[in-house]
C-alpha positions as CSV (number, residue, x, y, z in Angstrom):
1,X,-7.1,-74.5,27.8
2,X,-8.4,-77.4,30.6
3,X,-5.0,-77.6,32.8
4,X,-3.1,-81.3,32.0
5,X,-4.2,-83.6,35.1
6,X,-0.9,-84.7,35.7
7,X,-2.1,-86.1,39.3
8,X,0.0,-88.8,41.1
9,X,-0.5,-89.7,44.9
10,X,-0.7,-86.0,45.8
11,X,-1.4,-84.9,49.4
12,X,-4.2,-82.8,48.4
13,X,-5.3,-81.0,45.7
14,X,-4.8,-77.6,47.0
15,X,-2.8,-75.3,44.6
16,X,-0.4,-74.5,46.8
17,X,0.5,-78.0,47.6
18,X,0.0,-79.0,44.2
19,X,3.2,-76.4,43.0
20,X,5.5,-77.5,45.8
21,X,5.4,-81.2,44.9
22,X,6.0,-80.8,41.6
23,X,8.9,-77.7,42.3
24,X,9.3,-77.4,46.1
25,X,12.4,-79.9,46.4
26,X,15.9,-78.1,46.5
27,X,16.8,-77.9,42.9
28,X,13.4,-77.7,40.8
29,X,13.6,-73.9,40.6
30,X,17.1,-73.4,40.3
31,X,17.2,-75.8,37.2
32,X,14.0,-73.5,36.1
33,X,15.9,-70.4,36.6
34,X,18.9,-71.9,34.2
35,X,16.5,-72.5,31.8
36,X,14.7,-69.2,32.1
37,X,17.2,-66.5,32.9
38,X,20.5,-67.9,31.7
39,X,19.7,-69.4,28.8
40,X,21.2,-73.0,29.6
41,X,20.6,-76.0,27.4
42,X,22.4,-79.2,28.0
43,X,23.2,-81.0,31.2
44,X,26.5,-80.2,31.5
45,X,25.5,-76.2,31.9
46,X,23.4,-76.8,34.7
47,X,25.6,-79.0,36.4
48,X,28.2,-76.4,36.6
49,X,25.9,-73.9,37.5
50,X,27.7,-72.5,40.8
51,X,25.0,-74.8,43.4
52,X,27.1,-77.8,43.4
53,X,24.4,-80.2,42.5
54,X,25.2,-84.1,42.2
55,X,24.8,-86.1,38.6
56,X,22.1,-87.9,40.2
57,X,20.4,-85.4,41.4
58,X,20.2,-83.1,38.3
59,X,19.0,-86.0,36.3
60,X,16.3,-86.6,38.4
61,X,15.3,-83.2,38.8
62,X,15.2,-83.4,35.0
63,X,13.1,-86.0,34.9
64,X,10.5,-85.1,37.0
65,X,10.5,-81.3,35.4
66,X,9.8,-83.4,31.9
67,X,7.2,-85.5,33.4
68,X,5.8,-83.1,35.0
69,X,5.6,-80.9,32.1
70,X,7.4,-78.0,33.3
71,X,10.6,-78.5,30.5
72,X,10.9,-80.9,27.4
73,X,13.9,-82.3,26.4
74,X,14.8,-82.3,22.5
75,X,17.2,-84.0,20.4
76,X,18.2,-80.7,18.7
77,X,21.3,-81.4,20.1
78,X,22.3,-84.8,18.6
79,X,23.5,-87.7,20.7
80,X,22.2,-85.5,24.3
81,X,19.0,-84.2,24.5
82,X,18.9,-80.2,24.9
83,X,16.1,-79.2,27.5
84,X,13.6,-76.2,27.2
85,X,11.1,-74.6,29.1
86,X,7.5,-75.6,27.8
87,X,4.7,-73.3,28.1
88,X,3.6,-74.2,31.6
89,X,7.5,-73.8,32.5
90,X,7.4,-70.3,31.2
91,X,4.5,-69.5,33.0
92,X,6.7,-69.1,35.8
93,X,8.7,-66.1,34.9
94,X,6.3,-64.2,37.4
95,X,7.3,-66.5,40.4
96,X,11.0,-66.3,39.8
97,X,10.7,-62.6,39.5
98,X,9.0,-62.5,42.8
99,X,11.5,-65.0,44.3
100,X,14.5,-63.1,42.8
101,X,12.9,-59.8,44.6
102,X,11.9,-61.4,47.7
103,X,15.2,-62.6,48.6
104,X,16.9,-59.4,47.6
105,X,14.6,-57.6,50.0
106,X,15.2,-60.1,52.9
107,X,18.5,-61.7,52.8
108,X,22.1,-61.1,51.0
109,X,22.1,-62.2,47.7
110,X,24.5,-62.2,44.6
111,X,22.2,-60.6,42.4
112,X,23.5,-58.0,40.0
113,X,21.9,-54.6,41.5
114,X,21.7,-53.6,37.7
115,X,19.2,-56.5,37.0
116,X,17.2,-55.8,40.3
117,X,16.6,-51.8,39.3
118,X,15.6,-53.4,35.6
119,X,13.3,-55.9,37.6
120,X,11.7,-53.8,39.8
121,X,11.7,-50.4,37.1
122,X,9.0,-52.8,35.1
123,X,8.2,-56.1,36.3
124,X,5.7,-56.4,33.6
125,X,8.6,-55.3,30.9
126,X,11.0,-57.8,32.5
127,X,8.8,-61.0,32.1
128,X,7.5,-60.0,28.5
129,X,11.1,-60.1,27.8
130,X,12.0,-63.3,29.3
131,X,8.8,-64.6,27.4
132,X,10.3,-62.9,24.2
133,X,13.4,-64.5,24.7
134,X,11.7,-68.2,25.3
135,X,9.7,-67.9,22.2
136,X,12.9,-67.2,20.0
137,X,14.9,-70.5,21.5
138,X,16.2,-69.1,25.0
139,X,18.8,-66.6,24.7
140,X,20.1,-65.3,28.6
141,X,18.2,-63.3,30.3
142,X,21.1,-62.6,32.5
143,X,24.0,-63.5,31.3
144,X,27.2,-64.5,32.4
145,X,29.4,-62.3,30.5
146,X,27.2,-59.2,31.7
147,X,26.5,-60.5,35.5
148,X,29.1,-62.4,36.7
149,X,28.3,-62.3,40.2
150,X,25.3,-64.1,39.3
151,X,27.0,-67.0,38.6
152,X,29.0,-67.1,41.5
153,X,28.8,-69.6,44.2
154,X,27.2,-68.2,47.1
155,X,28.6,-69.0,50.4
């Protein structure tokens, strides 16, 4: 499948560039990684999410993750919409992995040293299930009942 041309007033076309204007601000992947790994639907889940992020913000993150293709939102859940990941979104999975390693390996992070042996056992395993997971509705990846520290502000 012919990728959507979704082109604005980019800077360039290169790839690179391409991926950080639609996901390089400071919440993009984090709203992703709710989506992906926790399982989050509504709003009011990734608002209290442990980043602190503002109304405002969150909604526009929202709003240029659905126009951009990344995540729908539905109306599954009545009178507020319930987001998802889209196929493009999901495509992802690998880059969060990496990011999730990446950071383990350079800086101090809160995440769960269980999930990182699981991650880095079978990268290929760990994605397929994430995918798995997407394709039946979502269910956490990590959740917050079995990670805590995951959720937990970092300082």
């Amino acid at each position: 499948m012919k990728p959507a041309d979704t082109r604005t007033s980019r800077r360039s076309d290169c790839p690179v560039n391409v991926a950080v204007e639609l996901l390089g601000d400071r919440w993009s992947l984090l709203v992703i990684r709710d989506l992906m790994f926790r399982g989050y639907r509504t709003y009011g889940q990734m608002l209290d999410s442990g980043e602190g992020i503002a109304t405002n913000m969150l909604a526009g993150r929202l709003r240029k993750l659905t126009a951009g293709g990344v995540i729908e939102a539905t109306d599954e859940g009545g009178v507020r919409p319930l987001y998802r990941l889209t196929a493009k979104g999901i495509d992802l999975a690998p880059v969060l992995v990496e990011l999730i390693l990446w950071s383990v390996r350079h800086e101090k992070t809160v995440a769960p040293p269980a999930l990182v042996r699981r991650i880095k056992k079978d990268r290929s395993a760990f994605i397929a299930e994430v995918r798995r997971s997407w394709e039946e509705g979502g269910s956490p990846i990590i959740s917050d009942r079995l990670f805590p520290e995951a959720t937990q502000k970092s300082s």
